[in-house]
C-alpha positions in Angstrom: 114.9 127.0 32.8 116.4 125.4 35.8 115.8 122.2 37.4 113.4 123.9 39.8 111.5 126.1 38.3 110.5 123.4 35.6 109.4 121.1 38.5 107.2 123.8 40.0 106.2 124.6 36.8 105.5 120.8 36.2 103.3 120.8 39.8 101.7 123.8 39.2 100.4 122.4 35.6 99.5 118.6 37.4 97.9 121.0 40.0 95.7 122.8 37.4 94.4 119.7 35.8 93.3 117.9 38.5 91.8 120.8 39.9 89.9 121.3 35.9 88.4 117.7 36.3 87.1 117.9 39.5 85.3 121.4 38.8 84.6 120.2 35.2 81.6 118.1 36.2 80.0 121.2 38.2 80.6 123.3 35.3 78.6 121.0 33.0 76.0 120.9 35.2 75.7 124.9 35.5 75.6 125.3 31.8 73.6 122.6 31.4 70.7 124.9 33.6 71.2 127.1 31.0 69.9 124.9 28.3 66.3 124.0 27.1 65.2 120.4 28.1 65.9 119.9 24.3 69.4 121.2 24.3 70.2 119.3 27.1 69.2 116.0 25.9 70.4 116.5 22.1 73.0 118.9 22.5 76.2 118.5 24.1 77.5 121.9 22.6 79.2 124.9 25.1 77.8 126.9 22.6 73.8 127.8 22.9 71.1 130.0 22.8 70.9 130.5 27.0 67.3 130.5 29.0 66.5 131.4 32.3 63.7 129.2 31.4 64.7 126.3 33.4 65.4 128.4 36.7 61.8 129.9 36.4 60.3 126.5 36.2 62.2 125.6 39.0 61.1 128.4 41.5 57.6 127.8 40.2 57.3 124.2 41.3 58.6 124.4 44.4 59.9 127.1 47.0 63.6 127.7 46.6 63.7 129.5 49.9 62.0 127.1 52.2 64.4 124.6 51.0 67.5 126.6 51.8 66.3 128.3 55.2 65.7 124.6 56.5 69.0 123.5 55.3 70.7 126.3 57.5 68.8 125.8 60.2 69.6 122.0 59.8 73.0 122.3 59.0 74.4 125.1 61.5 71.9 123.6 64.1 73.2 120.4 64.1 77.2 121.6 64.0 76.4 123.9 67.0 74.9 120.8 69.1 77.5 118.4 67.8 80.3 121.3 68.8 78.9 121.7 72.1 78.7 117.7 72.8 82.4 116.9 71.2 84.0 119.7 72.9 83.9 118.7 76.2 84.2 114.9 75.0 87.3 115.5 73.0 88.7 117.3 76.4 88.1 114.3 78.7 90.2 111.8 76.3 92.8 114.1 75.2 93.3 115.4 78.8 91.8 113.2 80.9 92.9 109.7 79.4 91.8 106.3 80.8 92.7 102.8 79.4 89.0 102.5 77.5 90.1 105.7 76.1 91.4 104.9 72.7 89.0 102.0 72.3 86.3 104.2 72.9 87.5 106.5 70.1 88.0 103.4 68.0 84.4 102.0 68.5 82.7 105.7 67.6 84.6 105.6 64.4 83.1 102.9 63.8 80.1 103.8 63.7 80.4 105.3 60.4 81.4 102.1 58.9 77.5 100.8 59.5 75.6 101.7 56.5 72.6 104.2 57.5 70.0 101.6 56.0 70.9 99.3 58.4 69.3 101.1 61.6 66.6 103.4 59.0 64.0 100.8 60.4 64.1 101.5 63.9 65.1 105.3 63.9 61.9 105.8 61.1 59.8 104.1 63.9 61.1 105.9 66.9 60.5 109.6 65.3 57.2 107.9 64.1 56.4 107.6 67.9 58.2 110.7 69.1 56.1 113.0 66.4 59.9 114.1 65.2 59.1 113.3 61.2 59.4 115.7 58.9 60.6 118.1 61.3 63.6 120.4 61.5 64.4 118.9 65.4 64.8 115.4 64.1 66.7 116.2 61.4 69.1 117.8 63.5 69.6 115.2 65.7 70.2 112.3 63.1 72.8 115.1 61.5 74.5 115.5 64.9 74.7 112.0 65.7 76.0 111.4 62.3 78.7 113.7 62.4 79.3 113.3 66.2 82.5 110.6 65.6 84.0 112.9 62.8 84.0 116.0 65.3 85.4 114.3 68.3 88.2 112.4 66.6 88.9 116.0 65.0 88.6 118.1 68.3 90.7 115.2 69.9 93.4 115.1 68.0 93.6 119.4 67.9 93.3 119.4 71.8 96.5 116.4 72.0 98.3 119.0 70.2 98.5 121.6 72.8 100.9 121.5 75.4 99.5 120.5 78.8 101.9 123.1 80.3 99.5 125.6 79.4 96.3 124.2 81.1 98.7 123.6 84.2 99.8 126.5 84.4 96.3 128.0 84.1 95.5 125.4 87.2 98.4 126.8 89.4 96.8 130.8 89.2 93.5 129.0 90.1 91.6 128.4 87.3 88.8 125.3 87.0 87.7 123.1 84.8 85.1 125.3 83.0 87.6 128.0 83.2 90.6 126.3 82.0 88.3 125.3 79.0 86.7 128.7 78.0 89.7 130.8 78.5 92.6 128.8 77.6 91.6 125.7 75.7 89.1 127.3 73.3 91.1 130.4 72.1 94.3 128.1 71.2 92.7 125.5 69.2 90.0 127.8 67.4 91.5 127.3 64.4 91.1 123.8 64.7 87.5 124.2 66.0 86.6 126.6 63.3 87.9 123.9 60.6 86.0 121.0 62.5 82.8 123.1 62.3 83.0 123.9 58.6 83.3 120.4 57.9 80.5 119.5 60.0 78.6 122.1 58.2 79.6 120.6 54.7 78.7 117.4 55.7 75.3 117.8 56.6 74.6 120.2 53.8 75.5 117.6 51.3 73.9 114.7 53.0 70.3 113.2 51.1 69.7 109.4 52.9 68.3 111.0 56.2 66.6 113.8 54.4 65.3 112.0 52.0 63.7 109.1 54.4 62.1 111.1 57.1 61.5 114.2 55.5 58.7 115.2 53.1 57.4 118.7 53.3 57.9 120.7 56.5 61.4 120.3 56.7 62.7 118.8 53.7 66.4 120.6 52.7 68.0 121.2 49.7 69.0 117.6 48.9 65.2 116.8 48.8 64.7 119.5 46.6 66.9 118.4 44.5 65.5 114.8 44.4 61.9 116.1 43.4 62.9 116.8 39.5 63.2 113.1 38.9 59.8 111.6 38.2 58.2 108.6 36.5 58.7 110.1 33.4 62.1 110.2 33.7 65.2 112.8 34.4 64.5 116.3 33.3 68.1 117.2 32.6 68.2 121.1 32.6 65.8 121.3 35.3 67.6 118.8 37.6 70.9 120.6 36.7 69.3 124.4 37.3 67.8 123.1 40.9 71.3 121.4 41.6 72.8 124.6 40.7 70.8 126.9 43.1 71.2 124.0 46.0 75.1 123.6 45.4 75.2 127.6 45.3 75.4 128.6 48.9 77.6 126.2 50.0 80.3 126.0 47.5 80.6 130.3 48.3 80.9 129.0 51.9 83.4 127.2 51.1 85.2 129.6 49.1 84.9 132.1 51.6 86.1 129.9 54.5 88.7 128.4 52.7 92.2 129.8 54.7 90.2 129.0 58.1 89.7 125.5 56.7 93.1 124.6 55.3 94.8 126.7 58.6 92.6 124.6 61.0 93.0 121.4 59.3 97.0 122.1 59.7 96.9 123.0 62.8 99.4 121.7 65.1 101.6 120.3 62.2 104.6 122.6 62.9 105.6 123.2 66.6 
C-alpha cells in the first residue's frame, strides 16, 4: 500500500469509529425498547428474547399521535415564522449595513448565552395572562424567538456570500426591493435557506425546557412525552427507551433524508 491509500484508509477507519460511538448510545437505547423491564434492569446482554411489550404499553398510556402531530405543527410552524422574520432581517444587514449593524448581530447572539430559567418567570406569567399556556401558538412563539438569532446569523452570512453585482444588476432592468428579494435573492441562496430551516427544524424538535414548563396536555410535544415515563417510582428503563425510540423516530429519518441539502447548504458559499 502506498502512503495514500493507507492514510485514507487510516481516516476512513478514525471516521467509522467515531461515527460507532456517537450512534452507539441510540442503538442501546432501541434494543433496550426491545427488552422486558426485567431485562433491561438486569440484563445488559445484545442477545434476548424481544417484546413488543414495552411499545404497547407505551401507546396505551398515552397517545403517540397527538404527541407527534403537535411537534410538527410546533416545529415546522415555528421555522416558517422564524424564516419569514430572518429573511428580510438578514437582508437589511447583509445588504443594507449600518455602523450598529455588527453589534446588533453580536447582541442577538447573545441572547442564547442567557440560560432559559432566567426569564421562565416572567414569560410563564405573561402566557398566563395572554391565555397562550398549553397551547400550540405559544409554543411556537418561544420556539421562534429561540431560534430567531441562529437563523439570522445563518441567513446573514449566506446572503454576504452573494455578489451584490447580481442584485444590481437586477436594480438597473427595474426591479424593487420585494422583487429583487423573491426573484433573485431567494433562488441563489436556497441552499443555504433550506440548510438554515432544517436546522431550525432540528432544533425545536429536540428542545424539552419550554415544552416541558408551559405545556401539559393540549399541546405538549414529543419531548413531554418522553418525560412522562419517569415517575416517583423511579425510571422504567424499557418503557422510557421504547417512547424515546418512537419520539427520536421521525426526526432522525428527516435527517437522513435531508442530509445532501444540509451538508450542501451548510457549505454553501465556501468555494467561489
Amino acid at each position: 500500500m502506498t502512503n495514500s491509500t493507507l492514510r485514507r484508509f487510516g481516516i476512513g477507519l478514525l471516521a467509522w469509529a467515531v461515527a460507532f460511538v456517537i450512534f452507539f448510545p441510540i442503538f442501546w437505547m432501541m434494543l433496550t425498547g426491545f427488552k422486558t423491564e426485567a431485562d433491561a434492569i438486569a440484563d445488559p446482554s445484545l442477545i434476548f428474547p424481544p417484546t413488543l411489550d414495552s411499545y404497547a404499553e407505551v401507546q396505551q398510556r398515552a397517545d403517540y399521535f397527538k404527541f407527534a402531530l403537535n411537534s410538527v405543527i410546533v416545529s415546522f410552524g415555528s421555522t416558517i415564522l422564524a424564516l419569514l422574520i430572518a429573511i428580510p432581517s438578514a437582508y437589511s444587514m447583509a445588504f443594507l449595513p449600518t455602523k450598529r449593524t455588527k453589534g446588533t448581530l453580536l447582541w442577538m447572539l447573545s441572547t442564547k448565552m442567557l440560560p432559559p430559567v432566567g426569564v421562565l418567570v416572567p414569560i410563564y406569567l405573561l402566557f398566563r395572562d395572554t391565555g397562550l399556556l398549553d397551547t400550540r401558538t405559544g409554543l411556537t412563539i418561544v420556539y421562534t424567538l429561540m431560534n430567531l438569532p441562529i437563523v439570522v446569523w445563518m441567513l446573514y452570512t449566506f446572503f454576504k456570500d452573494l455578489p451584490k453585482d447580481i442584485l444590481e444588476a437586477g436594480r438597473m432592468d427595474g426591479a424593487n426591493t420585494l422583487q429583487e428579494v423573491w426573484h433573485l435573492l431567494l433562488p441563489l441562496t436556497l441552499p443555504g435557506i433550506a440548510s438554515t430551516g432544517l436546522l431550525s427544524v432540528i432544533l425545536s424538535w429536540n428542545e424539552a425546557f419550554w415544552s416541558l414548563n408551559l405545556t401539559s396536555s393540549q399541546a405538549a410535544p414529543l419531548t413531554a412525552y418522553i418525560a412522562s415515563f419517569s415517575s416517583p417510582e423511579g425510571l422504567f428503563w424499557a418503557k422510557l427507551s421504547a417512547a424515546s425510540t418512537m419520539a427520536i423516530a421521525p426526526i432522525l429519518v428527516f435527517g437522513w433524508l435531508t442530509q445532501k441539502q444540509m451538508v450542501r447548504g451548510l457549505t454553501f458559499g465556501a468555494v467561489k
